[in-house]
Structures are given as C-alpha cells and as structure tokens.
C-alpha positions as CSV (number, residue, x, y, z in Angstrom):
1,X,4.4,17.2,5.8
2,X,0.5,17.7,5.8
3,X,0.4,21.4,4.4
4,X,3.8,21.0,2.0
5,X,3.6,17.6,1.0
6,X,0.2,16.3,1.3
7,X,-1.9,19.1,0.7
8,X,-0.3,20.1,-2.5
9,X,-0.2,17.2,-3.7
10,X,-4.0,17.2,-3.4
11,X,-4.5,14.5,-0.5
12,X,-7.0,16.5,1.5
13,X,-9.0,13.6,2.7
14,X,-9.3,13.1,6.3
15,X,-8.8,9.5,6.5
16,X,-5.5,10.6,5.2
17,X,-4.1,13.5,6.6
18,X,-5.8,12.6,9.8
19,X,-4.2,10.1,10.7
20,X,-0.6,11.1,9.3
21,X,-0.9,14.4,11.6
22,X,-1.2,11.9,14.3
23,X,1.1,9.2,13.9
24,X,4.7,9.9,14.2
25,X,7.0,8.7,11.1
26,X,10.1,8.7,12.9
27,X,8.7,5.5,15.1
28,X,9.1,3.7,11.9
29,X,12.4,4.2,11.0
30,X,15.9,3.1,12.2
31,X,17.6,5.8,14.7
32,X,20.2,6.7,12.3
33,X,16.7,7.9,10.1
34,X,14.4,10.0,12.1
35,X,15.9,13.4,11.0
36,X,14.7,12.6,7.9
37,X,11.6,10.7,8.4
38,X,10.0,13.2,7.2
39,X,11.6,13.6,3.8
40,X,9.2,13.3,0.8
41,X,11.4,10.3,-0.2
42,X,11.4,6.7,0.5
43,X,13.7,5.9,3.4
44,X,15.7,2.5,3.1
45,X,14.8,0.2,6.4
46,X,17.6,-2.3,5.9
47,X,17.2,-5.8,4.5
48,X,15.2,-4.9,1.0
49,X,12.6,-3.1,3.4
50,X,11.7,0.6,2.8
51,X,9.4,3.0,4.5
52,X,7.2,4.7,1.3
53,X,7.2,8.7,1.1
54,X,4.3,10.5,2.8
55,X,2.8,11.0,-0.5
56,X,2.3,7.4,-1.1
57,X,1.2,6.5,1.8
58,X,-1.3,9.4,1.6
59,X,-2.6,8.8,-2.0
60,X,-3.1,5.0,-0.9
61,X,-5.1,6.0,1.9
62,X,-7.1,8.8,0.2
63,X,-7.9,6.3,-2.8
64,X,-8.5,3.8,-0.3
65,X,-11.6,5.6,1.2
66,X,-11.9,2.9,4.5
67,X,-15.0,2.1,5.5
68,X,-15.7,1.1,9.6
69,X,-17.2,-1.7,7.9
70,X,-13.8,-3.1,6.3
71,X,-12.3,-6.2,6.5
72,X,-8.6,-4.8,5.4
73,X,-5.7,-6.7,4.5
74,X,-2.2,-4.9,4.3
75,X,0.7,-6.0,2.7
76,X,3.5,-4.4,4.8
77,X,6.4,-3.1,2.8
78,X,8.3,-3.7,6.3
79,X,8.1,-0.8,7.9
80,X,4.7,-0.9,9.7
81,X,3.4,2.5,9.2
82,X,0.9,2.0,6.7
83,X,-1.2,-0.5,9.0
84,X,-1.0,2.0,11.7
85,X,-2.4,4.6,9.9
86,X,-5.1,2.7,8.7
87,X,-6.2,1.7,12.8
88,X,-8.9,1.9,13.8
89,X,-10.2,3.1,10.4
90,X,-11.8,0.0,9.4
91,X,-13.6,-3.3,11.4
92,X,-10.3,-5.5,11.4
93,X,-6.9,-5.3,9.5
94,X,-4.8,-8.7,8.7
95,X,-1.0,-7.5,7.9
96,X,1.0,-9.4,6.1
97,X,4.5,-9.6,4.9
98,X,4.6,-10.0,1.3
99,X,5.9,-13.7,1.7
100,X,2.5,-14.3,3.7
101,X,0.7,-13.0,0.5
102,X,2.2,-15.2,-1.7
103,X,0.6,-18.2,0.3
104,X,-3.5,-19.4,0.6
105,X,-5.4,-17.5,3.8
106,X,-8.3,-18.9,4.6
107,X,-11.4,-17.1,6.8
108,X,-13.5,-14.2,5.7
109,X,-12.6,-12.4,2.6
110,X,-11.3,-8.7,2.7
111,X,-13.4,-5.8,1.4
112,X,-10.1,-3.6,0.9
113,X,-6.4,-4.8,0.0
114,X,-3.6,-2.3,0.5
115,X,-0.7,-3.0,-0.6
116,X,2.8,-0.8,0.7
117,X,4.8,-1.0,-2.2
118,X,4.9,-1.3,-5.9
119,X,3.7,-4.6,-7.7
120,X,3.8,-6.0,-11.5
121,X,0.5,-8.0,-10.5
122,X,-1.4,-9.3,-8.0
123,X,-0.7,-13.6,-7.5
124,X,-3.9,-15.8,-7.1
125,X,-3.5,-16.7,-3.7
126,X,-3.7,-13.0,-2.7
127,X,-6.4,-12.5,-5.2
128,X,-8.0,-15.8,-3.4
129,X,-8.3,-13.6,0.0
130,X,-10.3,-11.1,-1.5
131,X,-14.4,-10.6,-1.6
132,X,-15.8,-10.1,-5.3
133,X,-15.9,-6.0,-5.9
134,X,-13.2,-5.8,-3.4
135,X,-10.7,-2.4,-3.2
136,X,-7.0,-2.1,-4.0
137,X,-4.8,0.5,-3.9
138,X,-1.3,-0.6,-4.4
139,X,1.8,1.2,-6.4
140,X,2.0,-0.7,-9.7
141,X,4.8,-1.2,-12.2
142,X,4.4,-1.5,-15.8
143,X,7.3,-1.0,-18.0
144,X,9.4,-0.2,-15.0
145,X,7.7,3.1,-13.8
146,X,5.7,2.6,-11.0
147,X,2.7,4.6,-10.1
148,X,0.0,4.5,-7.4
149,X,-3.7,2.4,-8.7
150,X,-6.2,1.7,-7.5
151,X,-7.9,-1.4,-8.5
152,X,-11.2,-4.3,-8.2
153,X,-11.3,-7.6,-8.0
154,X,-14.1,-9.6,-10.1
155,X,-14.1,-13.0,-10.7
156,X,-10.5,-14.0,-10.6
157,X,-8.9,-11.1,-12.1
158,X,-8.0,-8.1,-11.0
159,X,-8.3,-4.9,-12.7
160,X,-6.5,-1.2,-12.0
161,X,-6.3,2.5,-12.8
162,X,-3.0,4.3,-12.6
163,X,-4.1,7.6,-11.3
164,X,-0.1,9.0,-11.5
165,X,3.5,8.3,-11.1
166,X,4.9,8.3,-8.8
167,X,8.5,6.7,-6.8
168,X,6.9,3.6,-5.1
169,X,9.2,0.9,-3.1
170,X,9.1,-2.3,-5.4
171,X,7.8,-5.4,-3.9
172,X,10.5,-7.7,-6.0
173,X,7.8,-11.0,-4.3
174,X,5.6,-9.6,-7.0
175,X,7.0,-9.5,-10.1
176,X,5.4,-10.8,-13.1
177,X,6.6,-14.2,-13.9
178,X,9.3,-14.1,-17.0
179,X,8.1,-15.8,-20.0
180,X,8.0,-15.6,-23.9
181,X,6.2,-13.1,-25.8
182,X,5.5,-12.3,-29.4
C-alpha cells in the first residue's frame, strides 16, 4: 500500500505514510472485508458507513500537516481509521460522527478539522467549533465529483482548494441545502 499506492500517488509525508505502515486496515473493517482491506477502493462498512481508500486517507493527512500543538477535530466517516492514524500526532483529537457535527460544541476551538468523507459544505455549527485560520482537509463535492481540499476558516466562512479528484465516501449529513437558483 505505502510503495504502490501511496508513494505513487505522491503521499511521501511522514505524518502520512508513517502512520499507515503502522496501523493495520483490516482492524477497521467487517471480517468478511479484511482480504481486501487493502484495496485502493472504498470498502462498504454497512449501514451508509464506508472505510475511505488509502489514498484518501493519505492525501488528508499529508495536506493536513498535524502539528503536536493541534486541537483536532475528526468527523468519522464510521470506520474509525482516520482518527487512529492521526494519534498521537496532535495535542487532543474530538471524533465525531457526522450527526455530532451537525449540532453546537462548545469548549476550545480546533486548530485542524478533518473530515472522512466527501461534503457539499461545511454547516455553521461545525464551522462554530473552529479557531479563526483554522485547517481543513475534507473530500468535497461540487457538481457531483468529489475531490480531496483542503480549506480555512475566517470569519464565518469557509474557503477550499481542490487539489484533485478523486472517489471520496459522501457524507449525505452534508449536503448543500436544496433551494432556487437563477
């Protein structure tokens, strides 16, 4: 996975490869999965859940860049794996489920939002939890191609850069609302 998948893909960062090396994907799949949790596909969990292919997961955390000094929050896609690859990388990490996001947190605000799964945009109370300047790396979906971004927060808006396409789980909690346009 690290020299066919990642490495060609150009994720070379260790914050990424190091800690896919060491964390097993087959933990974070159903039985009936592990001979292929290593697949450069997603891999259906069950439920509306997936578990992202290694190159997602890698190009998150290589955009990512954690810091030891990060507050992180993680939106698990369901499978788990993305928080535990980010362990120990930063100072603390809140996960939540992407129900959890949709609702007001309150405490200190995160430095770095990563988000396991693709998104149409990010909804205030999310945004709410976040420090001014803070990090995102999510997939995002615009015209229904999703592709991993990476992204700021400033004020109350949010802004991104697609940096490629690529197949990203969609996150149906956060789909732009439908509405009328001219």
């Amino acid at each position: 996975m690290i020299d066919s998948q990642l490495r060609t893909s150009g994720v070379t960062a260790t914050c990424a490869v190091g800690p896919m090396g060491r964390v097993p994907r087959e933990d974070f799949v159903p039985a009936s999965a592990r001979a292929v949790a290593y697949v450069d596909r997603a891999i259906p969990l069950g439920e509306g859940k997936w578990l992202a292919a290694p190159l997602v997961h890698g190009l998150i955390l290589q955009e990512a860049a954690p810091q030891v000094t990060d507050r992180a929050i993680v939106v698990d896609g369901g499978s788990g794996y993305l928080p535990e690859l980010l362990r120990g990388q930063v100072a603390t990490i809140e996960v939540l489920t992407p129900e959890q996001a949709l609702t007001k947190g309150n405490g200190e605000k995160a430095s770095l939002l990563l988000i396991d799964g693709a998104i149409e945009h990010v909804p205030a109370a999310l945004a709410a939890r976040l420090a001014d300047d803070a990090r995102i790396v999510t997939g995002l979906t615009e015209n229904g191609v999703t592709s991993v971004a990476r992204g700021r927060k400033s004020g109350d808006g949010v802004a991104f850069l697609k940096l490629g396409e690529v197949g990203v789980p969609r996150l149906p909690q956060f789909a732009k609302p439908k509405g009328w346009s001219f």
